[in-house]
C-alpha positions as CSV (number, residue, x, y, z in Angstrom):
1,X,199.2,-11.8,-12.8
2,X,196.1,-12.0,-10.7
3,X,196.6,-8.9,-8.8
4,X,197.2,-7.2,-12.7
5,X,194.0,-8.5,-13.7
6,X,192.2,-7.1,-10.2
7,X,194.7,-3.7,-11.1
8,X,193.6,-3.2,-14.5
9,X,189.5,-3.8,-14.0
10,X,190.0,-1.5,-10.9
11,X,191.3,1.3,-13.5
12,X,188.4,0.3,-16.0
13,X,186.1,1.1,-13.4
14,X,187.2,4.5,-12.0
15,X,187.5,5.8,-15.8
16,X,183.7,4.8,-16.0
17,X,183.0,6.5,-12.8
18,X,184.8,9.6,-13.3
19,X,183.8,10.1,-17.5
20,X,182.0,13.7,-17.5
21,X,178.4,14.1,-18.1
22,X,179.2,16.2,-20.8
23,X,181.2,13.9,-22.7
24,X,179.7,12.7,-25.8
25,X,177.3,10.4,-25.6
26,X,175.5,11.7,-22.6
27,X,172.3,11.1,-21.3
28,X,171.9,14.4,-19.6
29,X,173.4,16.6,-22.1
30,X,173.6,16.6,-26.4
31,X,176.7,17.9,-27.8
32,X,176.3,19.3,-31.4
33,X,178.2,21.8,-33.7
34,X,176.7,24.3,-35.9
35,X,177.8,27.5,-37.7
36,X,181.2,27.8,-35.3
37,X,179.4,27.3,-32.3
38,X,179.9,23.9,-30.4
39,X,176.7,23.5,-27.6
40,X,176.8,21.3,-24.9
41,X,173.2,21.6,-23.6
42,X,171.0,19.7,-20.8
43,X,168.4,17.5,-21.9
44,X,166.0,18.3,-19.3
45,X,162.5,19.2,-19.9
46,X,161.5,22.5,-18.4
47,X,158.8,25.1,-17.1
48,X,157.5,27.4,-19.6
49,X,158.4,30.1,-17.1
50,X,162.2,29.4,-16.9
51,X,162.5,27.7,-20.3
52,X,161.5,31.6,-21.2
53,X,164.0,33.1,-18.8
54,X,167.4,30.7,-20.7
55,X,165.9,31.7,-23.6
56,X,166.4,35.5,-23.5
57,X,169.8,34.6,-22.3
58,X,168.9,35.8,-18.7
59,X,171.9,34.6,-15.9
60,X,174.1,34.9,-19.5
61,X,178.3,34.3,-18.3
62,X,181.0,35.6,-20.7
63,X,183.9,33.4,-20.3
64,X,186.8,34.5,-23.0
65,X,190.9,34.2,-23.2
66,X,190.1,30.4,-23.4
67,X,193.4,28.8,-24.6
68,X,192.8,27.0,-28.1
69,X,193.7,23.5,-26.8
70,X,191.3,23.8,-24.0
71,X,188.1,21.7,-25.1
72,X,184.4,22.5,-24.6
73,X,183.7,19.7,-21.9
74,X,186.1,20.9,-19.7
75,X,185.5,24.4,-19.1
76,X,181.5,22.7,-18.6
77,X,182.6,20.1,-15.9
78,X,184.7,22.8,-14.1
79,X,181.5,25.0,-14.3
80,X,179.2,22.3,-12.9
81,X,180.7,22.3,-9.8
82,X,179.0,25.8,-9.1
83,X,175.8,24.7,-10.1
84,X,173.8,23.2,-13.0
85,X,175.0,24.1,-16.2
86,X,171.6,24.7,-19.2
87,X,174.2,25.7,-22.0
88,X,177.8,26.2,-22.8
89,X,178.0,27.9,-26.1
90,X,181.3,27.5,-27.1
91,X,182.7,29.6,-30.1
92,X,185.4,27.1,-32.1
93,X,187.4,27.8,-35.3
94,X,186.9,25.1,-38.7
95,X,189.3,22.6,-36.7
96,X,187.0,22.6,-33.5
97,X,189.7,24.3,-31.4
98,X,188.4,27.0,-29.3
99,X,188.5,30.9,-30.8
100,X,188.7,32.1,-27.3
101,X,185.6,32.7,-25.8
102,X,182.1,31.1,-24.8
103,X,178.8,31.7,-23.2
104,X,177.4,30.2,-20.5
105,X,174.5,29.8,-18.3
106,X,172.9,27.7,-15.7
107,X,170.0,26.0,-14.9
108,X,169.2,28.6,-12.5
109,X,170.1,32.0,-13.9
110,X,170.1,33.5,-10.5
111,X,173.5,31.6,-9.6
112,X,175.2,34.0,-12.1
113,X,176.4,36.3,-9.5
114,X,178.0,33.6,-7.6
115,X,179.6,32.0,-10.7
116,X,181.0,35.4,-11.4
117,X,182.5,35.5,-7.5
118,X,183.9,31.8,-7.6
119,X,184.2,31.1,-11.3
120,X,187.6,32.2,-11.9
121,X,189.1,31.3,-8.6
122,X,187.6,27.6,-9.6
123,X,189.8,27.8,-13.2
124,X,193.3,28.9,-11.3
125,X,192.4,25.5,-9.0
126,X,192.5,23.4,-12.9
127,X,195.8,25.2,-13.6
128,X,193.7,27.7,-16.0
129,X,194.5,30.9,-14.5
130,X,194.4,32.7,-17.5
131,X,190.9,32.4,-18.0
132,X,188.3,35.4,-16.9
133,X,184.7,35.8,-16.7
134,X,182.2,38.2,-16.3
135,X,178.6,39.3,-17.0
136,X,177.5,38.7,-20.8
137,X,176.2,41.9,-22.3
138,X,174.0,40.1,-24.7
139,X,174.3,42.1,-27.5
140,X,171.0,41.8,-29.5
141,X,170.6,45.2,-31.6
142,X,172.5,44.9,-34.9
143,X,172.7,48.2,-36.7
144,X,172.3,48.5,-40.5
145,X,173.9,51.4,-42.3
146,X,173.9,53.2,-45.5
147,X,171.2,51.9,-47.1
148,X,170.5,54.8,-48.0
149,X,169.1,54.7,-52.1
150,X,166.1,52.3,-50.0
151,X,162.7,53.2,-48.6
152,X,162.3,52.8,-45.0
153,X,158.8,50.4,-46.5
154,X,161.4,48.2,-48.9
155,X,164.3,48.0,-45.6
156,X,161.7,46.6,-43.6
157,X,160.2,44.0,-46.2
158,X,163.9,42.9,-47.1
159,X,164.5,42.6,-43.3
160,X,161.1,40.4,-43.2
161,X,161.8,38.1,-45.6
162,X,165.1,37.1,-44.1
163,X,164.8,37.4,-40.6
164,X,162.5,37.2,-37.3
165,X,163.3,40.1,-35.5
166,X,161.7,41.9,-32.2
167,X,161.6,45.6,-33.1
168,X,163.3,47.9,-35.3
169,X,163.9,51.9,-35.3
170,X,164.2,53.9,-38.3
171,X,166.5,56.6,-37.2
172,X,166.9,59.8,-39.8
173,X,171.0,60.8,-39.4
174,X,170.3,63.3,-42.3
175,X,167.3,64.5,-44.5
176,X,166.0,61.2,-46.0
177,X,168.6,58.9,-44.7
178,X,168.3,56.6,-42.3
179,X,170.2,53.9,-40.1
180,X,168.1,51.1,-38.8
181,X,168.4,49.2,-35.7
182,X,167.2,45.6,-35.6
183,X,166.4,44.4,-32.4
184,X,166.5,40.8,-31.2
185,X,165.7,38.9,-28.0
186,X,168.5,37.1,-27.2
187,X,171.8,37.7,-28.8
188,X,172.2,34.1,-30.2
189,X,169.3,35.1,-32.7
190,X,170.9,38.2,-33.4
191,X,174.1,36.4,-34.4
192,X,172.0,34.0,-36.9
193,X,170.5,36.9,-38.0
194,X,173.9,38.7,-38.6
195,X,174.8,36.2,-40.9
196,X,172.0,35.8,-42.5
197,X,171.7,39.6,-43.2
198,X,175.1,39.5,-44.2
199,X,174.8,37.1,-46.8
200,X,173.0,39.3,-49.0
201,X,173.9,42.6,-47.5
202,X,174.6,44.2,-51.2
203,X,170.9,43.9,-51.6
204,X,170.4,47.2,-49.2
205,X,173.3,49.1,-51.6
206,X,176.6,48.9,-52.5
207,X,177.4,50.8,-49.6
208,X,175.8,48.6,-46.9
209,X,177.0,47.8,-43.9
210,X,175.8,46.0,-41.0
211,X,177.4,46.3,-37.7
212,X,176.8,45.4,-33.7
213,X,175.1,48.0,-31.8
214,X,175.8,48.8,-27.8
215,X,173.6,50.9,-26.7
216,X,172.0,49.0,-23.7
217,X,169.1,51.2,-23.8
218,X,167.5,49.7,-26.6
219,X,168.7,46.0,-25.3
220,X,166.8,46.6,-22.3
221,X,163.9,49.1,-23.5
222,X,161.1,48.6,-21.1
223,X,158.4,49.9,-23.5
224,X,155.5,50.6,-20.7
225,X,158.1,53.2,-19.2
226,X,158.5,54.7,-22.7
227,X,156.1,57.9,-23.3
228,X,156.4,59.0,-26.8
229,X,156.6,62.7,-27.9
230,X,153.7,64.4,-30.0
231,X,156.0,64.8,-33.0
232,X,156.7,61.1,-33.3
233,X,153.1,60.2,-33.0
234,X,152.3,62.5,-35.9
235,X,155.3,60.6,-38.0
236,X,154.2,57.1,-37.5
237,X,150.2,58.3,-37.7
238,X,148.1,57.0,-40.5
239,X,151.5,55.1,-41.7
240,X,152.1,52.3,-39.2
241,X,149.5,49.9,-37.6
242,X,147.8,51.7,-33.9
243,X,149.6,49.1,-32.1
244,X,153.1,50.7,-32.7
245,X,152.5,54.1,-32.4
246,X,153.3,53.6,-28.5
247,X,156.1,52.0,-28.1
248,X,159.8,51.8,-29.2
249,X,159.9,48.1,-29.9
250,X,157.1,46.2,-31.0
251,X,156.9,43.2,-29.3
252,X,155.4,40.8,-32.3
253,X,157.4,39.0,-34.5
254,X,156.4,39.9,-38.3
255,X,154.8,43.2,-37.3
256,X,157.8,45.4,-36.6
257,X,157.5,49.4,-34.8
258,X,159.4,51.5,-37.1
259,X,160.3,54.8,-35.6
260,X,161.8,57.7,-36.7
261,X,163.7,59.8,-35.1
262,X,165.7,63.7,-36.3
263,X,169.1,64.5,-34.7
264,X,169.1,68.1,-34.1
């Protein structure tokens, strides 16, 4: 009986040992749900400097074909033997099983590039072979389409009043119709802004649409290597403030570059 006893407080005390830092409650880590999204993210207090960098989703890891059973804190813990996880963001359904994919990044986004080497190899060790990673694209440009019986002035006060966007482009498909792309810093605040936009989306026109955008260019638009043509200059002149006549993506929240470009 006595050996039992010693058996059983022996057991009590290697579950206590081995519970995951990610498991809810955790000092290091808070775990909360919100709009399909389940986060398990540190606690830690950082430098402005990186705190910047995990914002704009730099170091960002795509990790998809996650099997629905397979919970949140696991994927985490098998990650964290790589390196320091900052954030899982993991995409779950309305019963809080997984849809199949997450994002994730570490404490030191530089470590990405390893993860992506070892990452998977790590999985097939936790009998999870069928899971794959690679390089996040971040989408943050969301394109809006067909609102075409609106001003370009009234599309960019709707957009204002619902959202906090980075930049947006005006871009003329046809004679007095335009498609806008709305430009974000991170591709978590393009998502909230998705569904936000979305909500209301008949307000652009019955025919409104509002769809992701690829194009990596504008995703990663460097505006101090962009050198704008003469006939754009005169477009925006005397209709947009001086600071956005020079660059593609206005860098100010509430004080957005619209710029308009003809396809020939």
């Amino acid at each position: 009986m006595a050996n039992l006893t010693h058996s059983s407080s022996s057991m009590q005390i290697s579950c206590s040992i081995e519970r995951s830092i990610f498991e809810h409650p955790s000092e290091f880590y808070e775990s909360y749900q919100q709009n399909g999204t389940k986060y398990l993210k540190s606690r830690k207090q950082l430098d402005a400097g990186l705190q910047a960098q995990l914002n704009a989703c730099e170091g960002e890891i795509f990790i998809h074909s996650i099997p629905a059973e397979v919970r949140a804190e696991t994927i985490a813990e098998i990650a964290s033997k790589l390196g320091e996880v900052y954030v899982l963001r993991y995409k779950v359904n309305f019963s809080g099983l997984s849809r199949g994919f997450a994002y994730l990044q570490y404490m030191d986004p530089s470590l990405m590039q390893y993860a992506l080497t070892r990452l998977e190899r790590l999985l097939r060790l936790y009998a999870l072979p069928m899971i794959k990673v690679c390089q996040s694209r971040n989408r943050s440009v969301l394109l809006l389409k067909r609102a075409n019986y609106m001003k370009p002035k009234a599309v960019i006060e709707n957009l204002q009043s619902l959202v906090g966007f980075q930049g947006l482009m005006g871009i003329e498909v046809r004679p007095g119709y335009y498609e806008y792309k709305i430009i974000f810093k991170s591709n978590e605040e393009a998502v909230h802004a998705r569904r936000e936009i979305l909500r209301v989306i008949s307000r652009f026109g019955r025919n409104a649409a509002l769809v992701w955008h690829n194009d990596h260019l504008f995703d990663k638009y460097k505006p101090r290597n962009y050198a704008m043509p003469d006939n754009l200059k005169q477009a925006l002149k005397a209709t947009y403030p001086e600071e956005c006549r020079e660059c593609p993506i206005h860098l100010q929240p509430r004080s957005p570059c619209l710029q308009f470009n003809q396809f020939h």
